[in-house]
N, C-alpha and C positions, 0 to 999 in steps of 0.2 A: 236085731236093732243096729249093731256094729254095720253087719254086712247094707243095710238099708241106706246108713250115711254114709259109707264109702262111697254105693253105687250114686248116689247123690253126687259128692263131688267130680266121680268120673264124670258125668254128665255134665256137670258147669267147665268143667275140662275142655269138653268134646266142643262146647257150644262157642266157647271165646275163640278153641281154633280152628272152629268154621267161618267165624269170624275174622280171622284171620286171612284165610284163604280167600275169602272173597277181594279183601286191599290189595293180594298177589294176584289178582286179573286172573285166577284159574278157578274155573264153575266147574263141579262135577256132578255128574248123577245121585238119585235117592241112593240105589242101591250099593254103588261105588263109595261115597262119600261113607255110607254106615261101615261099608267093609274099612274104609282108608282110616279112617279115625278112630278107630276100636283100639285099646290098650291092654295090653296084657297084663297080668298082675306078676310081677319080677319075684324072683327065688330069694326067698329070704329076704324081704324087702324092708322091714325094721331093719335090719345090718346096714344095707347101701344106701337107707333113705338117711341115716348119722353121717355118711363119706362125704366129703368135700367131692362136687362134683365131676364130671370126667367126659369131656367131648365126647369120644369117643362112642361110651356105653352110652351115656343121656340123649345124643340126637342123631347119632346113627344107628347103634346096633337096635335102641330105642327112638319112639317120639317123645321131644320134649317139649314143655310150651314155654313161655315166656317167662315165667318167674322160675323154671328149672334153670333155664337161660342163664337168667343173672346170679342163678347159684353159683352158675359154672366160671363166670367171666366176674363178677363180684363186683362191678361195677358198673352204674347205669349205662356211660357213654359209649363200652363197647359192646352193650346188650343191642343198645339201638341201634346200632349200627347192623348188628349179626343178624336179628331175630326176622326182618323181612327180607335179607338173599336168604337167608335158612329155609324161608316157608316158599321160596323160587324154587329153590334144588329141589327140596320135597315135588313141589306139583312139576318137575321136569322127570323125575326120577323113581317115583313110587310105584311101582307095582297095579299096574289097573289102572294106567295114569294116562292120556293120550299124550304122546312128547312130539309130534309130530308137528307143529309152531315152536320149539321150544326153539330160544337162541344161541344160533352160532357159537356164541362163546361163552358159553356154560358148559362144564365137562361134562363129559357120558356117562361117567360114573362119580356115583353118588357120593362117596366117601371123597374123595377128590375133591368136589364140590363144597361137601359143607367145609370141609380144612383149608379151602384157600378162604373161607370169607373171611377168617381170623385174621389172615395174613396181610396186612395190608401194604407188601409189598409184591403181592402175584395179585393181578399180571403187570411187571416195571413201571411205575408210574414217573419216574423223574428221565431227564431228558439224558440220553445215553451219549452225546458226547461230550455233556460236560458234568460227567457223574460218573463215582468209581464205585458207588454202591449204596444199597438203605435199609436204613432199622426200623421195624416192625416196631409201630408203639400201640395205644391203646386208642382205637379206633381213629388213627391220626399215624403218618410215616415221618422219618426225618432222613433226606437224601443228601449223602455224602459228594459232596462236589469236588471236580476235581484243580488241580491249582490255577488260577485263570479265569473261575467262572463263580457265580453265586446265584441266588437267587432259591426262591420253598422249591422247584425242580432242577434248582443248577442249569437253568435255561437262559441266564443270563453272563451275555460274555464281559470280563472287567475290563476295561479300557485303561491299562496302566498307564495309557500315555495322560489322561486327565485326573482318571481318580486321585482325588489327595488321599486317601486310604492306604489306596495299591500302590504309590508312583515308582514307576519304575526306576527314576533316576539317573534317564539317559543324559547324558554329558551336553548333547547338541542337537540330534535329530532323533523321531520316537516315533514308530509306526504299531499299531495294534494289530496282533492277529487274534483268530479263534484262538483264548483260553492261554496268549500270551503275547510277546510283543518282539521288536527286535529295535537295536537302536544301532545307528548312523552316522558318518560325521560329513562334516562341509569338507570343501575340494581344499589339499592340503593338510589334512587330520588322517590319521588314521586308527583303529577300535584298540585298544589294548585289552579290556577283560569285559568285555562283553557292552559296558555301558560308559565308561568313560574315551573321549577322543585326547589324543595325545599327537602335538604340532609335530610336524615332517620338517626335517632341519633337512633341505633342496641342498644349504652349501655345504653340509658333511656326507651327503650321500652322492654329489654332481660337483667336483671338487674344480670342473672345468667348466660351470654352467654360466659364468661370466667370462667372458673378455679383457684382459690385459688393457687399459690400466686400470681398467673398473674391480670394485672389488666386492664381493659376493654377500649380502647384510639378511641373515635370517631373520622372520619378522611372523607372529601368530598367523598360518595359515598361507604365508605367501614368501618369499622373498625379495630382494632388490639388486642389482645390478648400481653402486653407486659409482660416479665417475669425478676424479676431480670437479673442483668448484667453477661455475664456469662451465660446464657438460652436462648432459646426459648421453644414458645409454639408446643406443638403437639396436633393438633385440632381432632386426633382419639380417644386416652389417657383421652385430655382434661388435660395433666400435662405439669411442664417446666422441658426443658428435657438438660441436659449439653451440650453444644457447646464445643465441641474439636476442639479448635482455631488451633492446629497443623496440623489437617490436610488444614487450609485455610492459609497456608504458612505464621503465623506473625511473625514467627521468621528469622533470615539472617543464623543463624547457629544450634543451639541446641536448642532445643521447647520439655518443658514439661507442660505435660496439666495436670491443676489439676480440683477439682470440680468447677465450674462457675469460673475457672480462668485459669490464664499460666502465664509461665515463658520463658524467653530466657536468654540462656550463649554462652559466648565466652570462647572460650578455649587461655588463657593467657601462656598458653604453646609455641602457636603459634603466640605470638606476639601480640594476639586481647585482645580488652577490648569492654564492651558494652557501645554507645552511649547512650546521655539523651534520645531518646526516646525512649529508654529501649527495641529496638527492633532489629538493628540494629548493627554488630561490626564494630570495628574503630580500626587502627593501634594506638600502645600504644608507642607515640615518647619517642625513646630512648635520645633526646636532647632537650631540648627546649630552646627559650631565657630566659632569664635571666636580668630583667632589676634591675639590681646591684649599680646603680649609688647611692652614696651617696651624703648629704649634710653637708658641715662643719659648718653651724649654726643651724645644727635641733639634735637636744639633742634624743638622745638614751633613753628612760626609762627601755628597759628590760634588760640593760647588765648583773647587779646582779642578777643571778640565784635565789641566795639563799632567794633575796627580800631586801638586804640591800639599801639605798639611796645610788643613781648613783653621786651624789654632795651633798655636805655639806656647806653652806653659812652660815656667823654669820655678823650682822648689829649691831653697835652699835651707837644709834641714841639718843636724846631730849625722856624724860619722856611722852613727851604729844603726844609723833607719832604715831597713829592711823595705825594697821595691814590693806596693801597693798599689791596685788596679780595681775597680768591681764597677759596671754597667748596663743597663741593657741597651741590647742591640736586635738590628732588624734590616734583612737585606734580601734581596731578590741575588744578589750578585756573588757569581762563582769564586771572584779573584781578587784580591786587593789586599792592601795595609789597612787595618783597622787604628792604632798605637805604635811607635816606635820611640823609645827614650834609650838616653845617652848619659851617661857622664865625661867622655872624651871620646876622642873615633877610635880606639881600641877596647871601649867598656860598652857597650851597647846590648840592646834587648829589644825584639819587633814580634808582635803581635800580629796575623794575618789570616787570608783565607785562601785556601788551594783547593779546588773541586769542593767548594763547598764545606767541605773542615777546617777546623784549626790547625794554624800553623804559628811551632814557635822557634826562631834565631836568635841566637845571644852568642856575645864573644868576649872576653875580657883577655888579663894577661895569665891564666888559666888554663882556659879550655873555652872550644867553641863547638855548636851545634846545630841540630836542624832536626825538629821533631814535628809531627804533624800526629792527629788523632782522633776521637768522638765519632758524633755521628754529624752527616751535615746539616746545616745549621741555614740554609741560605733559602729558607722557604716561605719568606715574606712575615714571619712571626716574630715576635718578642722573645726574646731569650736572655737571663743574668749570665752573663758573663763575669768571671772574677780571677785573679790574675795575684800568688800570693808570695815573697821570695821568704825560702824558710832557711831554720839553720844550715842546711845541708844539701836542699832538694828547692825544687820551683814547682809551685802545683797551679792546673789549670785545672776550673773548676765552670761546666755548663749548667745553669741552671741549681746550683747547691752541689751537684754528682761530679766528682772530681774523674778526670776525663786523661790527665797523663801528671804523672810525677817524675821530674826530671833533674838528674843529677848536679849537684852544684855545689862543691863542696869548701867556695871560696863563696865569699861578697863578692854580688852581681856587678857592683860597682865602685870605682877606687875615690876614695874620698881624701880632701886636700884641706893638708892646716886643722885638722879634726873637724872639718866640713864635707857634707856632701851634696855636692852639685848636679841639679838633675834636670837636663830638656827633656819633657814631652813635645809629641810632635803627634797631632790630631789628624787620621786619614790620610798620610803621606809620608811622605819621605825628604828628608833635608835635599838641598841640591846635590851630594854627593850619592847619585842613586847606584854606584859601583860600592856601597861600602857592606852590601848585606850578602850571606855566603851563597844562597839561590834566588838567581834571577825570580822578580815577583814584579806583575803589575801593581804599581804605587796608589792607582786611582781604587778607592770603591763607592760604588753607589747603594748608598743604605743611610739609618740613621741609629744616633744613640742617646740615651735621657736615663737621670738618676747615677748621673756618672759620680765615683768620690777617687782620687786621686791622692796615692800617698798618705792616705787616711788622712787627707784636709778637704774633705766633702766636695763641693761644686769646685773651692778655689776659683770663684769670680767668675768662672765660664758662664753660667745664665746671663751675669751683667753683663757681658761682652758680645752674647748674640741675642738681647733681647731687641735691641734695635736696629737689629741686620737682618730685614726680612730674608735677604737670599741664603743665609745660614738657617732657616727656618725648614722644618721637616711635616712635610703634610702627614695628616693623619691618618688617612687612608690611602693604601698603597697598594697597588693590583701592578701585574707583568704587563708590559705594553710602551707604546711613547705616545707623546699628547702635545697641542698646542697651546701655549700660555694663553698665547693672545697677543703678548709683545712686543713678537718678530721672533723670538729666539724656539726652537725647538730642539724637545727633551726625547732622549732615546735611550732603549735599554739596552747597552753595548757589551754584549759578550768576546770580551779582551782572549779567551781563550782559544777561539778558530784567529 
């Protein structure tokens, strides 16, 4: 009964792999086919049929069918892969077999045959030059590519120059080759490590590549040949050669060209004048405003032409009164007497300007002097001036910031009968103009308001030029001269040339 049902299953055996044989395109004879698919009954076959399967003995040294198959590989997907080349090799190879159709590239031998079907790297399947080798998986390969290339055969070359992946990272210029790249630089660069460019300094390596007086200006990629202003280079010559700026139209009207230079004019004939940027004309206003407003408490200094003081004040004060001055002031003007006070021609005190600083003279039966200092003062603004005689010392004082402290270690002035008698003298100087120790122009042209004198405030001076327009000081004051309108013309006269 045993022997009955074996012979049985050999038989359903026999039948699925004639079945088989028939999908592998190879028909054989009655009598072949009974001889080819006979099975042997294996030595000890309870022992081998417990073994985890074995290539080897199951489909070579034996036949095996398809579910010994997947004993052996344990897994569907490379059963189905093996089991129809497996049943190729057999009808190329068997014994009784005709192999005379069989193809070219199927080994001659049998063994050979069924072990590369496993292999699913024979015969090379990835593309050899851009692959360094591949692994055998389960009925599927994975090819090793090599640096430069990708793709399931590495048949794909990377283009470092675009891939954001790969980028190669050339500095300037990027060319792709098979499986790698090289990179370049523009005229003037040259490659340091392979991918960055690094600029060619022309004047440290061609230290003679300009021409005298030109002087050689390295610049990203290029250099220059600069030549005074006024020039360029001529790289034939090797000389700097005049640039005739006239013919590059920088004038608006009349353009002379001189050596490394030019000129433009306006023809004032026609009404034109040159603008500041000296390039351009501009109508030359026949009118302009005129901000003329005056002020009745801002004192005039330049009314006297001739330089005399515009006021004359006299204080008669206490022995012990200590010389008192504080005002603002405002002048366009380098040079002048601003104050000068007296108590006799041997006791005097003058307040002034010299290049635009303060300057101060005093002389008594003492000591005399001549000090100047600050910073100047003569730039058309408001500034407190103050003016103070101390125990000891005279302080001048700009704006609150005392500016020079100057020795004095008597009273500035000699006081008579326990009186002391004091001329001020407003923007000028008395008619004795030889009595001050350095030559000074007497005149200046400026104004001053908020004046207090001897610490008795105005002392009547507003009353005394409120009704004198020509002691009146305009409000607004710009550098320049102007027509009234009256016949008289106002000019700004620098006393110092």
């Amino acid at each position: 009964m045993w022997r009955q049902k074996r012979a049985l299953g050999e038989s359903l055996a026999c039948l699925v792999f004639l079945v088989t044989l028939v999908d592998a395109y190879r028909f054989l004879s009655q009598s072949t086919a009974s001889q080819f698919l006979s099975r042997h009954r294996r030595a000890n076959s309870l022992f081998e049929e417990s073994k985890k399967g074995n290539l080897e003995r199951e489909c070579i040294e034996e036949l095996c069918n398809k579910e010994e198959a997947r004993e052996i590989f344990e897994n569907q997907p490379e059963t189905e892969y093996f089991y129809p080349k497996y049943v190729v090799c057999l009808g190329s190879h068997r014994v009784g077999i005709n192999n005379q159709n069989s193809d070219s590239a199927i080994p001659s031998d049998l063994r050979t045959c069924v072990k590369e079907i496993s292999n699913q790297c024979t015969p090379f399947p990835c593309y050899k030059e851009g692959s360094e080798g591949c692994v055998d998986g389960q009925a599927s390969f994975t090819c090793i590519c090599k640096p430069g290339w990708k793709g399931p055969h590495c048949e794909d070359d990377i283009n470092e120059c675009t891939d954001a992946e790969f980028l190669a990272g050339c500095n300037q210029k990027c060319h792709n080759l098979p499986g790698s790249f090289h990179c370049t630089c523009e005229e003037g660069y040259f490659i340091s490590d392979g991918v960055n460019c690094v600029d060619i300094n022309e004047c440290l390596l061609y230290p003679s590549i300009c021409a005298e007086p030109a002087k050689c200006v390295n610049m990203p990629g290029i250099y220059e040949c600069q030549c005074p202003l006024g020039f360029k280079y001529n790289f034939t010559s090797r000389t700097c050669d005049d640039v005739d700026e006239c013919e590059l139209n920088m004038c608006d009207n009349t353009c002379i060209n001189t050596v490394g230079s030019y000129a433009c004019y306006c023809d004032g004939r026609e009404g034109l004048r040159l603008a500041k940027d000296e390039r351009y004309c501009e109508r030359i206003p026949v009118c302009v405003d005129l901000y003329d407003h005056k002020h009745s408490e801002m004192l005039y200094l330049g009314e006297q032409f001739a330089g005399l003081p515009v006021i004359y004040l006299r204080f008669r004060l206490p022995e012990n009164t200590k010389f008192a001055a504080e005002f603002d002031f405002r002048t366009f003007d380098p040079e002048g007497v601003v104050l000068y006070a007296e108590s006799s021609q041997d006791s005097w005190f003058m307040l002034g300007l010299r290049g635009g600083r303060i300057e101060v003279q005093f002389k008594n039966q003492h000591t005399f002097k001549v000090t100047s200092g600050g910073k100047a003062i003569n730039d058309g603004q408001w500034h407190v001036i103050s003016v103070d005689e101390l125990e000891s010392s005279i302080s001048v004082k700009i704006s609150k910031e005392a500016v020079m402290s100057i020795n004095s270690p008597e009273s500035l002035f000699t006081s008579v009968n326990g009186k002391l008698e004091t001329k001020v003298y407003i923007a000028g100087l008395p008619n004795r103009t030889d009595n001050v120790i350095k030559p000074i122009n007497p005149r200046l042209d400026g104004c001053i308001r908020g004046w207090n004198l001897m610490n008795q405030g105005a002392s009547g001076v507003k009353e005394v030029i409120q009704e004198k327009k020509s002691k009146h000081c305009f409000v607004y004051v710009e550098r320049g001269s102007f027509f009234t309108g009256e016949g008289l013309a106002h000019f700004n006269i620098d006393y110092s040339e």
